[in-house]
C-alpha positions in Angstrom: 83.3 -35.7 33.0 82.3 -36.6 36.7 79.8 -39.4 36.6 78.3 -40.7 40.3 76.5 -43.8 39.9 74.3 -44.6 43.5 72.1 -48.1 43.1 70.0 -48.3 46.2 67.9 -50.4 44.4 69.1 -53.9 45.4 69.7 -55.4 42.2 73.3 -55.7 41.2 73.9 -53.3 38.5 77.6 -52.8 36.4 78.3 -49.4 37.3 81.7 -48.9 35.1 78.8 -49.5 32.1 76.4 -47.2 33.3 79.2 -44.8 33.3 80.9 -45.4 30.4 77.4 -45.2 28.6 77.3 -41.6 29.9 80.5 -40.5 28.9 79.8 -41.9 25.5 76.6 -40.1 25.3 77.4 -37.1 26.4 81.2 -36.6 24.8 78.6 -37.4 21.7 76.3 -34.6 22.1 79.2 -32.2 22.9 78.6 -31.3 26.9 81.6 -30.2 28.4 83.8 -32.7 30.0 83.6 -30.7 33.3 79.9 -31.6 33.3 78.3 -33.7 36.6 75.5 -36.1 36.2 74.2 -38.8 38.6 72.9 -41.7 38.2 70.6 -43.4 41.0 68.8 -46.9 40.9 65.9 -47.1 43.3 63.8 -49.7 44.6 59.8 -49.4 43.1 58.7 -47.8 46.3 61.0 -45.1 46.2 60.4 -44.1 42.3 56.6 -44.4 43.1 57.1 -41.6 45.9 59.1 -39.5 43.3 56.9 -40.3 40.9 53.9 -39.0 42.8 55.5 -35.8 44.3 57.0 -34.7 41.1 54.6 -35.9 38.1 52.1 -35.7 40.5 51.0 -39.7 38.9 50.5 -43.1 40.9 52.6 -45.9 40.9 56.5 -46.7 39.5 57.8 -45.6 36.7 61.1 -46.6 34.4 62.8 -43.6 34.8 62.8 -40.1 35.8 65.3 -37.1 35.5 65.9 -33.7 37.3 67.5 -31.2 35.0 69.8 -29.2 37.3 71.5 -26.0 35.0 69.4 -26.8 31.9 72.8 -27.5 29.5 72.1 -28.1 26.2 73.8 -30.0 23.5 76.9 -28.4 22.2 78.1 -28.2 18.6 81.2 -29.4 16.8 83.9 -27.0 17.0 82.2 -24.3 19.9 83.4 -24.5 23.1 80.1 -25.7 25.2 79.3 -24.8 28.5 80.2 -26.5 32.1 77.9 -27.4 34.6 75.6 -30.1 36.4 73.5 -31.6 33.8 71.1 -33.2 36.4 69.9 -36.6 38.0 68.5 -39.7 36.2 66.7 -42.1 38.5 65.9 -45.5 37.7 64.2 -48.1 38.9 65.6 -51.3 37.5 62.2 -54.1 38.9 60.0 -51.6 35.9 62.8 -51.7 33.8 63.3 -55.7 33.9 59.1 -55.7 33.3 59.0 -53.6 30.2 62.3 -55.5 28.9 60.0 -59.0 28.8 57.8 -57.3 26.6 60.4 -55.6 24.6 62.5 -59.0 24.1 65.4 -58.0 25.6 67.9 -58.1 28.7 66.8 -56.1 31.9 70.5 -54.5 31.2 69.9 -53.5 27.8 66.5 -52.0 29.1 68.4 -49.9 31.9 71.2 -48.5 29.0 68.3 -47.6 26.4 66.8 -45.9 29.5 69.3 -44.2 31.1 70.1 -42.7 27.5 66.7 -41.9 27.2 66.9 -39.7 30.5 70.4 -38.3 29.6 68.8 -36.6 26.7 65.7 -35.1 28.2 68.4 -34.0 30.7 69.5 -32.6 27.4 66.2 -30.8 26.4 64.8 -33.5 24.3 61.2 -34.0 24.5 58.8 -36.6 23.5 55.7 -35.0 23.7 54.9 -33.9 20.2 55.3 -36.8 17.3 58.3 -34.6 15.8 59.9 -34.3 19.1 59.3 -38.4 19.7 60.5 -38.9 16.3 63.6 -36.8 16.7 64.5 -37.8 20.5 63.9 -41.9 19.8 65.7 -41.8 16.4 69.1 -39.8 18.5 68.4 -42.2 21.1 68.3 -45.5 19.0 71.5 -44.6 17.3 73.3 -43.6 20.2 72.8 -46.4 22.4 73.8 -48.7 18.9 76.9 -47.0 18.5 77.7 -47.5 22.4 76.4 -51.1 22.3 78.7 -51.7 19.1 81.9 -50.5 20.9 81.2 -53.0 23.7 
């Protein structure tokens, strides 16, 4: 599994966790250990650029992610495909906003986030209230079971 983590973001960020996180996640959902991903902290005024040129919406945003070969969760026992899953982009001064409100840690925010954008790397989707149901539920117990083995 080939994990790059970039932070360009200025804020000091554990990047052995971020990693590990993503190897957790994705040896859980069955991607191929070959697989790439990166992972890239930005400063706001970079996600708000990305934000506007690719959602085509003003201002910052948590987190964002570039699906490169569309791979999709692999099952128990078949042997799932390689490639590069994609890019996740975070921007840690939203994430350390929305973890006030949430009561907890701005690191805890970045994990729940950058499994969050692993799985619509994935496919996942929150748009419909089945899909949100499904992709928070998978997400909820995945970042638990990493956090646990901490």
């Amino acid at each position: 599994m080939s994990i790059e983590i970039n932070n360009e973001s200025g804020v000091e960020v554990d990047e052995a966790e971020f990693a590990a996180l993503g190897r957790f996640v994705l040896d859980s959902m069955h991607v191929h250990p070959q697989s790439e991903l990166s992972i890239l902290f930005v400063e706001t005024d970079v996600m708000s650029e990305l934000h506007v040129q690719w959602m085509d919406e003003p201002g910052p945003t948590d987190v964002l992610s570039f699906p490169m070969d569309e791979l999709r969760p692999g099952r128990e026992g078949e042997e799932p495909t390689p490639g590069t899953l994609g890019d996740i982009v975070l921007c840690p001064a939203v994430a350390a906003e929305q973890a006030v409100v949430a009561g907890h840690s701005t690191v805890e925010e970045l994990l729940l986030l950058t499994t969050h954008g692993i799985l619509h790397l994935l496919g996942y989707d929150h748009a419909e209230p089945e899909e949100e149901k499904e992709m928070f539920a998978l997400q909820r117990r995945l970042l638990l079971t990493f956090l646990a083995g901490r």
